[in-house]
ROPA-358403 format. One line per 5 residues: their letters; for each residue x, y, z of N, C-alpha, C. Coordinates in steps of 0.1 Angstrom, whole numbers, plus 2048, in hexadecimal, padded with zeros to 3 digits. Example, Ala and Ser with C-alpha at 12.3 -4.5 7.8 and 13.67 -1.06 7.14 Angstrom:
2
as	884,7C7,84E,87B,7D3,84E,884,7DF,84E | 880,7EA,847,889,7F5,847,881,800,84F
# end
This chain:
352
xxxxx	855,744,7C2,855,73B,7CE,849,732,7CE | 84B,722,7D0,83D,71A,7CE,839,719,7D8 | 82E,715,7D7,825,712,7E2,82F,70B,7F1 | 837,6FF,7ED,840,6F9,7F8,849,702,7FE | 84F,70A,7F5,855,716,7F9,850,71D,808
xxxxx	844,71F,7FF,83F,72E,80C,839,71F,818 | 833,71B,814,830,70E,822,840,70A,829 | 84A,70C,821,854,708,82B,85C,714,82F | 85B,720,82E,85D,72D,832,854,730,83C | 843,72D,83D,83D,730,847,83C,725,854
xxxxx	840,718,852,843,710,85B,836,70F,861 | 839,70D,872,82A,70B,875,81F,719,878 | 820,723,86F,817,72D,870,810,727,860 | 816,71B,858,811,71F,84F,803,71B,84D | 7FC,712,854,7ED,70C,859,7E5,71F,85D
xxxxx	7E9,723,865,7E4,734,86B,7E0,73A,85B | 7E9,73E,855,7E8,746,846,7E2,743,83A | 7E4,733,838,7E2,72D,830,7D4,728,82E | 7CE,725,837,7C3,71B,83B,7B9,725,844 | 7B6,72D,845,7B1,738,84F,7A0,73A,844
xxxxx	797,738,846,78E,737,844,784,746,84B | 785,753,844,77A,75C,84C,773,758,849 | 76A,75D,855,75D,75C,858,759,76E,85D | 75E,772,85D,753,77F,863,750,788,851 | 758,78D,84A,751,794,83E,751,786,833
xxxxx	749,785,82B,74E,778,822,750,780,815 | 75A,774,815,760,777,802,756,780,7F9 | 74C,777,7F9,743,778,7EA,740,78A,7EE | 741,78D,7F8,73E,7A3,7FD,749,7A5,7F5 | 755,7A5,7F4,763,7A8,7F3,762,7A9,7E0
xxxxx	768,7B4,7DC,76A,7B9,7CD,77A,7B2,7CC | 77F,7A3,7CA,78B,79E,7C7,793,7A1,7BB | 79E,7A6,7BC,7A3,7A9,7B2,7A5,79F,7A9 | 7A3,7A5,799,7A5,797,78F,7A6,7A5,782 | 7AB,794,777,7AE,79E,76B,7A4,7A8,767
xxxxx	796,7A1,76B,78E,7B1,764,78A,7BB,76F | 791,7BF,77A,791,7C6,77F,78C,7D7,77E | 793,7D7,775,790,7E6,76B,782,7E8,76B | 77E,7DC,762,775,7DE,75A,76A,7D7,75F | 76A,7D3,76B,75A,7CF,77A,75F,7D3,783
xxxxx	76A,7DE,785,766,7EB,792,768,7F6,78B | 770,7FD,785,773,806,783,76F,80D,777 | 768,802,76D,75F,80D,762,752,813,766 | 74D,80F,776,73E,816,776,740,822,77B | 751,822,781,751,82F,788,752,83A,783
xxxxx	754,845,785,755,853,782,762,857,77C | 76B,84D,778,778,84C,775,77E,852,76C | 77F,85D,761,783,85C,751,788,853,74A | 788,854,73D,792,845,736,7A2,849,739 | 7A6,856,73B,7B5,853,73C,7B7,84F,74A
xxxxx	7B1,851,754,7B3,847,762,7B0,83D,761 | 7A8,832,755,7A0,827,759,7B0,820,751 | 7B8,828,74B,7C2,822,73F,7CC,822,743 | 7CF,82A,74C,7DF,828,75B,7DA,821,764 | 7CF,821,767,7CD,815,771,7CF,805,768
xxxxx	7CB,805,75F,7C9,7FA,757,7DD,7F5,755 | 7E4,801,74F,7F1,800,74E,7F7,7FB,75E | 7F4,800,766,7FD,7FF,773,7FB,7EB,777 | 7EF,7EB,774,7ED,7D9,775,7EE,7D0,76A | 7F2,7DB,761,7FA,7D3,755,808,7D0,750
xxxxx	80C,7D9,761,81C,7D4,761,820,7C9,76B | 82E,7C5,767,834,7BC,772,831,7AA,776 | 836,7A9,778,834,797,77D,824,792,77C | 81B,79E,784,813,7A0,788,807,7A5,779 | 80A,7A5,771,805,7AC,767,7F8,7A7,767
xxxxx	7ED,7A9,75F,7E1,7A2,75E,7D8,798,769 | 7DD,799,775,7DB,793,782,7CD,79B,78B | 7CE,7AB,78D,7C8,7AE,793,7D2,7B3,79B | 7DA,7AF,7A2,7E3,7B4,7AD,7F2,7BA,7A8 | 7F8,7C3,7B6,7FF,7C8,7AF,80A,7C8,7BA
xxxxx	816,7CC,7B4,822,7CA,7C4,82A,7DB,7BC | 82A,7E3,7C5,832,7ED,7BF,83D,7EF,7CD | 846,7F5,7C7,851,7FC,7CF,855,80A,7CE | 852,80C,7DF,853,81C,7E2,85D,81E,7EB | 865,825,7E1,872,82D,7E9,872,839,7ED
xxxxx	866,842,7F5,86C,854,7FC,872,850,808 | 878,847,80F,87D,847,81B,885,851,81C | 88D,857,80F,898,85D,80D,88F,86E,816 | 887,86E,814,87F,87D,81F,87C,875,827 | 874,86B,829,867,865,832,86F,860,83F
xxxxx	879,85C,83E,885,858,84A,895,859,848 | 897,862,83E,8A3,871,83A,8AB,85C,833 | 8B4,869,82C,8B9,85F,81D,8C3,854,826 | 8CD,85E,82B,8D6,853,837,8D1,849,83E | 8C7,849,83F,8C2,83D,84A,8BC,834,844
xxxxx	8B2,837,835,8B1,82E,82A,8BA,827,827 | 8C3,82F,81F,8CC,827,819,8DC,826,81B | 8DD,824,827,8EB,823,82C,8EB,812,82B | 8E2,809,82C,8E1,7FD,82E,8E2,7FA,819 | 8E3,805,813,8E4,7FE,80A,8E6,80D,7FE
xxxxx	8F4,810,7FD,8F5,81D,7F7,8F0,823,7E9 | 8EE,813,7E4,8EB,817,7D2,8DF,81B,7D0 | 8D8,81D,7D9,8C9,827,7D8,8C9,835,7DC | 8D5,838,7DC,8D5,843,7DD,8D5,848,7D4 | 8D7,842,7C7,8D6,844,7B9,8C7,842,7B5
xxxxx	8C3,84A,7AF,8B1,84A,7AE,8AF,83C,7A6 | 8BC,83A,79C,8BA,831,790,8BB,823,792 | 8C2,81E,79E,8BE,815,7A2,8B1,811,7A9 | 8AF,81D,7AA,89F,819,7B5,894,813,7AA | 893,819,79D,88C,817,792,891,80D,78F
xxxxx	89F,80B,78F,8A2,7FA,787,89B,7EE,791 | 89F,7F2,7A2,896,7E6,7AA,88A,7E2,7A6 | 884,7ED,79F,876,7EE,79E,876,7E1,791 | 87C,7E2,78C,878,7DF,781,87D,7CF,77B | 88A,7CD,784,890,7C1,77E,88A,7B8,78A
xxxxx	885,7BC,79B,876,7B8,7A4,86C,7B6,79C | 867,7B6,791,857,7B5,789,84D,7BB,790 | 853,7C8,797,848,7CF,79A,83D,7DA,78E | 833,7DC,794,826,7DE,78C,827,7EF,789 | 835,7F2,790,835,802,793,841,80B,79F
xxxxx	848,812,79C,84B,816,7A6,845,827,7B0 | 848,824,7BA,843,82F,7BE,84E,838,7CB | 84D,843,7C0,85A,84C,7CB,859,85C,7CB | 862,864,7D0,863,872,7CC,866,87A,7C0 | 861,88A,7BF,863,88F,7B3,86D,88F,7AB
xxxxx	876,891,7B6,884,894,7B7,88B,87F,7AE | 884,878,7B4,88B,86A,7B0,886,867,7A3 | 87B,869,7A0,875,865,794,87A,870,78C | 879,879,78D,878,887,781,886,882,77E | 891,87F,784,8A2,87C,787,8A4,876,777
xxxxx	89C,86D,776,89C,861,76B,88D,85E,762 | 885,869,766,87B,866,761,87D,863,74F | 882,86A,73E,887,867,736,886,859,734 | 891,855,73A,895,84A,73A,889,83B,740 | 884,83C,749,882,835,74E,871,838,74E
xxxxx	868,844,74D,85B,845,74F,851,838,747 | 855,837,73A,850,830,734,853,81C,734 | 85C,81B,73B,85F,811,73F,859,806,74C | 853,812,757,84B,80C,760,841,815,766 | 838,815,768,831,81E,76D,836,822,777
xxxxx	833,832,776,835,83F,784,82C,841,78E | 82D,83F,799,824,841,7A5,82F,84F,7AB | 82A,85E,7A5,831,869,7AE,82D,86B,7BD | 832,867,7C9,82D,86D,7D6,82D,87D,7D2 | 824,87F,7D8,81C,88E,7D8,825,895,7E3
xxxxx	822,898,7F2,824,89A,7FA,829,88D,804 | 833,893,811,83C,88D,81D,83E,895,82A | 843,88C,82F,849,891,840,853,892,840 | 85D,89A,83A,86A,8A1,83F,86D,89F,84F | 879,894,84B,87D,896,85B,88A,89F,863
xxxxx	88D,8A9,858,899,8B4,85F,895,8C4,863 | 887,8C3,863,87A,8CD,86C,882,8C7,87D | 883,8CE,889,883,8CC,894,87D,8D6,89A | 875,8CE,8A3,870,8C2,8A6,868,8C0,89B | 866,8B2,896,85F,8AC,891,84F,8AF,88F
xxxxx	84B,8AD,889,83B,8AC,887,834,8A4,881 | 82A,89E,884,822,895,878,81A,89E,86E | 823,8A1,864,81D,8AA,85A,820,8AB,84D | 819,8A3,841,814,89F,835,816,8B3,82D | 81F,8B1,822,822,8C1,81E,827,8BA,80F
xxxxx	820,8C1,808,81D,8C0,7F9,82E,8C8,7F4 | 838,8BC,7F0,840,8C1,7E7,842,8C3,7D8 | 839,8C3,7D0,835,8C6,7C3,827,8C4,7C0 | 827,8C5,7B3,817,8C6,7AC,813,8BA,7A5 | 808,8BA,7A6,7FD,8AE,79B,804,8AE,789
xxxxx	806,8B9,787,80A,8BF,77D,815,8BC,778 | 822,8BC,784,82A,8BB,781,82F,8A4,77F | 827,8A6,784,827,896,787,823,88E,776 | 818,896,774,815,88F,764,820,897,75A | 822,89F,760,82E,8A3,750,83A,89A,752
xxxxx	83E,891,75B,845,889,75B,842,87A,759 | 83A,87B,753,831,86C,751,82C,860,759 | 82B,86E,765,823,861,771,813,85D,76D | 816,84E,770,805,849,76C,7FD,84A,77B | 802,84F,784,7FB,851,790,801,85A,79B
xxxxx	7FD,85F,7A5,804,869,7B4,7FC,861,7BC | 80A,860,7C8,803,85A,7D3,802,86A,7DB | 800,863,7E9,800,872,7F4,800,865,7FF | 802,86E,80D,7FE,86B,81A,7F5,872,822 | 7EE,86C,826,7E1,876,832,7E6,870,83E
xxxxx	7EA,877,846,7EB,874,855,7E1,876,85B | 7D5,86A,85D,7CC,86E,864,7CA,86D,875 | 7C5,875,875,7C5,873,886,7D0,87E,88E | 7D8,88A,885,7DF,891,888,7D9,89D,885 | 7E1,8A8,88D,7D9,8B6,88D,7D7,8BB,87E
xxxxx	7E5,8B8,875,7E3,8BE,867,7D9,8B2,860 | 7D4,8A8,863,7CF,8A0,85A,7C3,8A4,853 | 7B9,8B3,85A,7AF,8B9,854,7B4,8C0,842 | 7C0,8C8,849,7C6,8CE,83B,7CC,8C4,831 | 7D0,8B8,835,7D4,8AE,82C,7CB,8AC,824
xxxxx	7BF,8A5,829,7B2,8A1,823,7AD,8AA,819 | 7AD,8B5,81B,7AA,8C1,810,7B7,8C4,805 | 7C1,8BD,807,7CC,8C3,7FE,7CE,8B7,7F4 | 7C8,8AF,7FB,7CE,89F,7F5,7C2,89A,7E9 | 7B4,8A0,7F1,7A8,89A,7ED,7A8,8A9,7DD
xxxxx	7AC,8B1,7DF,7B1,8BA,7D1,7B7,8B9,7C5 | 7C6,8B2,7CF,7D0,8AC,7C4,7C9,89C,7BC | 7C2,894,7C5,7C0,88A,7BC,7B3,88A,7B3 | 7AD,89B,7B9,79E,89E,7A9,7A6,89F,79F | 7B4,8A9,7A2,7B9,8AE,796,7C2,8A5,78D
xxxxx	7C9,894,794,7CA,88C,78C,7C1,884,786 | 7B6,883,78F,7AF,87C,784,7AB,880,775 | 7A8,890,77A,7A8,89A,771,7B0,89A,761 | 7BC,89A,767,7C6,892,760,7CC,885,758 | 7C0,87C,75E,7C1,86F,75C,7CB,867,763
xxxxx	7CC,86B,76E,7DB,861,775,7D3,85A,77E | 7D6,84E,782,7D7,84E,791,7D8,84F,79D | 7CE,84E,7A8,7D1,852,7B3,7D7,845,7BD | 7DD,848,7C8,7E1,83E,7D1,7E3,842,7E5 | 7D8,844,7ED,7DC,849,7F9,7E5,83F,803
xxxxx	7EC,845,808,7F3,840,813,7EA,843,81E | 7E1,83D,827,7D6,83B,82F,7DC,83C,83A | 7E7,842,843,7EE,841,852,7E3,848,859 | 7ED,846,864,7E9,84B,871,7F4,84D,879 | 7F4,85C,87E,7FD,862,88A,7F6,86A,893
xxxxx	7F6,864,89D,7F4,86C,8A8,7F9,864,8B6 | 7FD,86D,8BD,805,866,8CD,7FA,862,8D7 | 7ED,864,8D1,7E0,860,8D9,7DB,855,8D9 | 7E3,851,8CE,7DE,83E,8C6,7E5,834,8D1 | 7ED,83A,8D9,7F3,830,8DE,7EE,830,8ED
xxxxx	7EA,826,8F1,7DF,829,8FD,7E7,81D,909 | 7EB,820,916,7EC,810,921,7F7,807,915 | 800,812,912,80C,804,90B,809,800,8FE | 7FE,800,8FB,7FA,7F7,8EC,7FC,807,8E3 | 802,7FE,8D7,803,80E,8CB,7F5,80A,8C3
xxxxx	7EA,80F,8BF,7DC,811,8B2,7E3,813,8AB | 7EA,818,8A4,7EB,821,89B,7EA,815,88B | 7ED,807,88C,7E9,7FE,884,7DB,7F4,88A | 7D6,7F8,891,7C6,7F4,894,7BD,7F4,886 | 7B9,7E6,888,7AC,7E3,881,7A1,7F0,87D
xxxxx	79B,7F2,888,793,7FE,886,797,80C,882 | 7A0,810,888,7A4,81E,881,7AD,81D,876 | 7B5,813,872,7B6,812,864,7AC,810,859 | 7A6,80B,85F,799,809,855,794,813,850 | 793,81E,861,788,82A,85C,793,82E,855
xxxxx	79F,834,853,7A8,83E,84C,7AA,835,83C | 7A7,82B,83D,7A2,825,82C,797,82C,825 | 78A,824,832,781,82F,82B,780,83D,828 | 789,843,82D,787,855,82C,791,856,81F | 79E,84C,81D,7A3,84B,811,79C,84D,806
xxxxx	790,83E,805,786,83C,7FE,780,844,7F9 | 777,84E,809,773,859,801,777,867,7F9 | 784,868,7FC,786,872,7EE,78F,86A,7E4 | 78B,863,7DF,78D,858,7D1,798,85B,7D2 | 79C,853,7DB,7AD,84E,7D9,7A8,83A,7D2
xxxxx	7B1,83A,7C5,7AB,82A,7C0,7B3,81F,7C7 | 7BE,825,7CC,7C3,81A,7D2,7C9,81C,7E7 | 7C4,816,7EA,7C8,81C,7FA,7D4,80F,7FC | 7DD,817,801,7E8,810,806,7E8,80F,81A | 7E8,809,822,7E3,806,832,7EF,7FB,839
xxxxx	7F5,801,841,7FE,7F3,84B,7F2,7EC,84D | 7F4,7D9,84C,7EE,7D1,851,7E9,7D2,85F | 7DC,7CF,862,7DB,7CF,870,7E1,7C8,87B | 7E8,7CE,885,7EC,7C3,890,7E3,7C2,899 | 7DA,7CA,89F,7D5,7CA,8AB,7C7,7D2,8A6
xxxxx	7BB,7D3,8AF,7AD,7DA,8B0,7AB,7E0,8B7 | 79B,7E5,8B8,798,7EB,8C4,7A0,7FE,8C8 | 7A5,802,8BE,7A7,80D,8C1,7A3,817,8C3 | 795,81A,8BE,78A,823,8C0,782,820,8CF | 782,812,8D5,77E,80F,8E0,787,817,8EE
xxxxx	795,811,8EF,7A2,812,8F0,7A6,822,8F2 | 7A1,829,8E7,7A4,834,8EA,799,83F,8F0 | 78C,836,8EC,780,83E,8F1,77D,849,8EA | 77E,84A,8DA,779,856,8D5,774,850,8C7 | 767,857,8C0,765,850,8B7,755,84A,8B6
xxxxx	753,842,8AD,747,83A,8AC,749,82E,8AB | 744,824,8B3,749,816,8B6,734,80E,8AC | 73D,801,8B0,72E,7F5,8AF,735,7EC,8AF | 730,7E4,8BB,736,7D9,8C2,735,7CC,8B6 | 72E,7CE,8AE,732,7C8,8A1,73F,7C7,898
xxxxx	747,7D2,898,752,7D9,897,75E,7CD,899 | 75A,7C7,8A9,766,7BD,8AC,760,7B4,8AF | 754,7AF,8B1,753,7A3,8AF,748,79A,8A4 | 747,7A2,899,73F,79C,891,748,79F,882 | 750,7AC,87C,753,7AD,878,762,7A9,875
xxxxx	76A,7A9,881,778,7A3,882,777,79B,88F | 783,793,88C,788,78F,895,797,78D,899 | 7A2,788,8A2,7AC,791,8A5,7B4,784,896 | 7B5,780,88E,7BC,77C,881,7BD,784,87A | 7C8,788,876,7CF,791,871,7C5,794,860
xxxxx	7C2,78B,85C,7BC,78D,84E,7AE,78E,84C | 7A8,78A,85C,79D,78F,861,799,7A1,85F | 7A4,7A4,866,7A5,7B3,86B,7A9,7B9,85D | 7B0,7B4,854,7B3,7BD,846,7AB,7B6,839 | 7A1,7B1,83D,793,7AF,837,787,7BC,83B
xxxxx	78C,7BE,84D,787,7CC,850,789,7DA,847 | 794,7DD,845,79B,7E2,840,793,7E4,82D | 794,7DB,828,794,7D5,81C,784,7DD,81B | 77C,7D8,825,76D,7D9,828,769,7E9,825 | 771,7E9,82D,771,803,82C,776,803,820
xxxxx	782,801,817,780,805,80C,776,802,801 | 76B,7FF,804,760,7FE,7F9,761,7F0,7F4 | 761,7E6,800,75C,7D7,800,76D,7D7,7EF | 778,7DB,7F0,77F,7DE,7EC,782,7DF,7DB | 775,7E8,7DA,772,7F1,7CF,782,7F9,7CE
xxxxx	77F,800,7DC,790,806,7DA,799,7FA,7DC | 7A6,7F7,7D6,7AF,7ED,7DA,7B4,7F5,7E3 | 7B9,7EA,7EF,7C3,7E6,7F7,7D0,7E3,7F8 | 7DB,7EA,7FC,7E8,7E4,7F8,7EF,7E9,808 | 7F4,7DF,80B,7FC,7DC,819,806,7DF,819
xxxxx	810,7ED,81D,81D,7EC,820,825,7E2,826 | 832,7DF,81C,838,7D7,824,841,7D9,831 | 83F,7E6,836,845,7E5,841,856,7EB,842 | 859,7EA,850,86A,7EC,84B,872,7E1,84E | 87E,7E3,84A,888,7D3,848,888,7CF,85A
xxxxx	889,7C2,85A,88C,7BF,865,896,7AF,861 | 89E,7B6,858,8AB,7AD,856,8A7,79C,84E | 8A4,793,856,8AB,782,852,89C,77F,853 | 895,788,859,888,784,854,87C,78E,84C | 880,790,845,879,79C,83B,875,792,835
xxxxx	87A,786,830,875,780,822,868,778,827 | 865,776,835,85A,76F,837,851,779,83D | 857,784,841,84C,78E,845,845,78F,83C | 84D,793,82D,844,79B,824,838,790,81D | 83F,784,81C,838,777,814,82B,777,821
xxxxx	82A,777,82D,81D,77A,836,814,781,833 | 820,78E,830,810,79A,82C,80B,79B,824 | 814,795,817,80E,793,80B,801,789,80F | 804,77B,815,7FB,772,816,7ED,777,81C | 7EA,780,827,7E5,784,82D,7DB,790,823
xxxxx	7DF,799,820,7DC,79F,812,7D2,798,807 | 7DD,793,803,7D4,787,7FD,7CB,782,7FB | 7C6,77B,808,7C1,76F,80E,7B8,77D,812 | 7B9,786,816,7AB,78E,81C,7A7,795,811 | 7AA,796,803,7A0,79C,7F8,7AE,7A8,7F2
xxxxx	7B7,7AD,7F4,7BE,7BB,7F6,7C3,7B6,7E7 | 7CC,7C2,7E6,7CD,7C6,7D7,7DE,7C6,7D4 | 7E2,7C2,7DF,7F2,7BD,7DD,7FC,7C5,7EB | 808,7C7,7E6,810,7C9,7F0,81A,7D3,7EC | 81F,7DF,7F3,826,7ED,7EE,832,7EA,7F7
xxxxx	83B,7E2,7F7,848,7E3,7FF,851,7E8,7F8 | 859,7ED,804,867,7F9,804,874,7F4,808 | 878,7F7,812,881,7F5,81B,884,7E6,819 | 87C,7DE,818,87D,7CE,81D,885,7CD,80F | 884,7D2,803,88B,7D2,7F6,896,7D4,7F3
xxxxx	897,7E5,7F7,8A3,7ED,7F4,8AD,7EE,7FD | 8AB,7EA,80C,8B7,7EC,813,8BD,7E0,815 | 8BF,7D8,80C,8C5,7CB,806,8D0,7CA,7FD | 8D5,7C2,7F7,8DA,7C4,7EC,8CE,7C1,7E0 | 8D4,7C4,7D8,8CA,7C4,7C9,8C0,7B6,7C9
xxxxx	8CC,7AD,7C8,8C4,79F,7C2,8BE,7A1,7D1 | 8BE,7A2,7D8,8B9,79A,7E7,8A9,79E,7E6 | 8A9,7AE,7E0,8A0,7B7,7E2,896,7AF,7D8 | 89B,7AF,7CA,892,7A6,7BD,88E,799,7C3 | 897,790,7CC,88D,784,7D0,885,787,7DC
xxxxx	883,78F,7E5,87A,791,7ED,870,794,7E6 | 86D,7A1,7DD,864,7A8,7D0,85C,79B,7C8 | 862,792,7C2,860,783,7BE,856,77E,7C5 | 861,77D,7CE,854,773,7DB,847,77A,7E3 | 847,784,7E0,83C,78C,7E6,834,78A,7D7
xxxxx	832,790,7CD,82E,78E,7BF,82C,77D,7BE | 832,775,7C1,831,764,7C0,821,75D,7C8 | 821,766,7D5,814,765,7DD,80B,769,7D0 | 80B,777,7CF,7FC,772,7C7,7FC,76F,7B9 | 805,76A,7B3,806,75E,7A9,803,750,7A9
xxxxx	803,748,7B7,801,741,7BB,7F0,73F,7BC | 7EC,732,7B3,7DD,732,7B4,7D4,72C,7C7 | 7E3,725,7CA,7DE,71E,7D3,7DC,725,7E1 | 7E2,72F,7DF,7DE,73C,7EB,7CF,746,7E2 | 7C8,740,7EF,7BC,746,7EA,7B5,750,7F3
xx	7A7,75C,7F0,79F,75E,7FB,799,756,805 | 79F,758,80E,798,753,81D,789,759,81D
# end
């Protein structure tokens, strides 16, 4: 997608995204992703060489290859919001082997799914694209429901199928999120251990986030903090919904504030607030990557090309969309994947 492309897809938001100039953290703080990446963040760390060499492989795949950034696609919806309601909008994923083919004829950097989906085809396909194993999910055929993160296999079992990384989920801000933290911050010693990669899924559930009508639960501030608690048990890459809104630790009245918080360090622009974000993962030592969200039909293709832009443009380390891909038809899915990967191929989209 060229440059005129996305200016005439964003119409007149495209001056807002394109041209947005922060001012509250500056660039030059910000660890930007670029080809040597590896090797001016990640060789001083505590890393092994077989972690420093699947991280090195995972950004050495896809459209995106040698860039710095990375666009993967993650399909557990099939537990995370039950298989029928995934993929009724689009049945051929119900087949694991399609999900891997999206992955791959998309010029994604990696796919990321269940044991059950990867192991399905792993053979065939492990060595073809890097494996991101989700660790643990929220099963939703428990009634009633719960917000609760439960380990369906092992670290173990993940590398004997030739994953170069495990993600997980911490639901922070929920009753089980203590025990997550300790189960999750385990599993990713023992891949590194291993030499894989790590990847946290950074949420937030709790029915307390939502305060007088407004939902936190994608707030500037508390997403931030739940990056940084990512951060601290070396998860390398934190995945975070973009921010819509702030102020949630104020809002909700619990917590540690500094009125610097909201008005020195963000402000209410969206790439403001996931520069905040960016800021908690280690001035983004740890990368950043923005879910894309779920489909919302005729306009997915400009949703996603926003949050790519916004991403971007605030320092982050690329974009993990799902839904906006797969509950499409094929090709539809590979040019959305395109155009999100096209953003940061594009020299002319720069840090703000």
């Amino acid at each position: 997608m060229s440059t005129n492309k996305i200016l005439e897809l964003l119409g007149n938001e495209a001056q807002y995204y394109l041209e947005h100039i922060c001012k509250t953290i500056d660039k030059s703080l910000i660890h930007i992703p670029s080809p040597e990446t590896i090797d001016k963040i990640w060789i001083p760390s505590d890393r092994n060489i077989p972690t420093l060499s699947n991280l090195q492989r995972l950004l050495n795949h896809g459209r995106l290859a040698g860039t710095g950034y990375v666009s993967i696609l993650p399909v557990d919806q099939g537990i995370e919001h039950t298989a029928g309601a995934s993929f009724a909008p689009n049945s051929l994923y119900f087949d694991p082997e399609n999900i891997v083919k999206l992955a791959i004829e998309g010029g994604c950097n990696g796919v990321a799914s269940t044991f059950g989906v990867l192991g399905s085809v792993a053979r065939k396909y492990a060595h073809k694209i890097p494996f991101i194993v989700k660790l643990n999910h929220n099963e939703l055929l428990s009634y009633p429901n719960t917000y609760n993160q439960i380990m369906f296999g092992t670290v173990k079992e993940a590398w004997n199928m030739g994953a170069i990384a495990v993600g997980a989920t911490i639901y922070f801000g929920s009753e089980e999120s203590r025990r997550q933290i300790i189960e999750v911050s385990e599993a990713f010693e023992y891949a590194h251990e291993l030499g894989m990669a790590t990847i946290l899924w950074c949420y937030l559930r709790n029915s307390n986030f939502k305060k007088d009508g407004v939902d936190y639960h994608a707030a500037a501030d508390l997403t931030g903090q739940a990056d940084h608690l990512g951060a601290t048990i070396q998860a390398d890459i934190v995945k975070q919904k973009l921010p819509v809104n702030n102020g949630g630790f104020t809002a909700i009245k619990f917590g540690k504030t500094d009125k610097r918080m909201y008005d020195t360090l963000t402000t209410d622009h969206p790439i403001d607030m996931c520069r905040y974000q960016i800021a908690n993962s280690y001035m983004g030592r740890v990368g950043l990557i923005n879910s894309g969200g779920e489909s919302n039909g005729i306009s997915d293709l400009k949703d996603a090309v926003i949050t790519a832009i916004v991403n971007k443009r605030a320092g982050g380390m690329g974009l993990i969309s799902g839904r906006k891909a797969f509950q499409k038809p094929m090709n539809e899915g590979v040019e959305l994947l395109n155009a999100i990967q096209d953003v940061y191929l594009n020299p002319e989209i720069t840090i703000a």
